[in-house]
C-alpha positions, 0 to 999 in steps of 0.5 A: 822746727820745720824750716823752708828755704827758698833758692833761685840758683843764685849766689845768694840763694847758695847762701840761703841754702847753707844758712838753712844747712846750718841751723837744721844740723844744729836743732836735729831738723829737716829742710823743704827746699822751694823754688819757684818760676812763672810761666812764659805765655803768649810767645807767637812761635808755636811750640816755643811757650812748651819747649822754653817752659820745660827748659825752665822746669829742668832748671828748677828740678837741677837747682832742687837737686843741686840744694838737696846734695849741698844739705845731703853733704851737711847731714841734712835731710831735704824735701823739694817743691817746684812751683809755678808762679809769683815766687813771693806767693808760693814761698808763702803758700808752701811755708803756710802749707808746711807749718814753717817756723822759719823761712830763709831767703835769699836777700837778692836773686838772679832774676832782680835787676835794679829797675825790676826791684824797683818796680815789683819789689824784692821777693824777700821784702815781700816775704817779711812783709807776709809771712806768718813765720819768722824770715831769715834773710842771708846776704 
């Protein structure tokens, strides 16, 4: 069983990771731990669109690092992926990628505020309705 989850640094995504924890120590399996971002572009001062972008790079790599300590203290092994991009299609491409038998989410992150849902959509409503695995939603 190879199992993907996917955090933001969110409260629900802490969950996700520990839901993940749980079920990879009681199959004896591995954890790739996946967190995306979409790039800041257009900003009108120069040098700003680098300086916000690595800023949002060193959070994604703290958020990684942060998952794979929690499973580490569990007993669990862990990969990480950064990505850039729509989360809901890179969480999809990487699980494609890995051959995921489970992807686990969170039900909400910290980027979703009521009208953004309203108007995009969840990224976990977009990931059941997508994938190719089966998909744990953790609230």
């Amino acid at each position: 069983m190879k199992i993907l989850v996917a955090t933001d640094g969110s409260e629900e995504g802490d969950k996700a990771v520990e839901k993940a924890g749980e079920l990879a120590r009681l199959h004896n399996v591995g954890v790739s731990v996946i967190t995306c971002e979409e790039k800041i572009t257009g900003l009108p001062v120069e040098g700003a669109v680098e300086v916000i972008n690595n800023a949002i790079e060193k959070d994604a790599v703290d958020i990684l690092e942060k998952a794979k300590a929690k499973l580490a203290e569990i007993g669990v092994e862990a990969t990480t992926e950064f990505r850039w991009g729509h989360p809901e299609r890179q969480i999809l491409d990487y699980a494609g990628k890995i051959d995921a038998e489970l992807i686990v989410v969170g039900s909400r992150g910290k980027h979703m505020g009521e009208f953004k849902r309203f108007i995009m959509g969840s990224v976990s409503r977009e990931i059941i309705e997508n994938a190719k695995c089966s998909v744990l939603v953790v609230r």
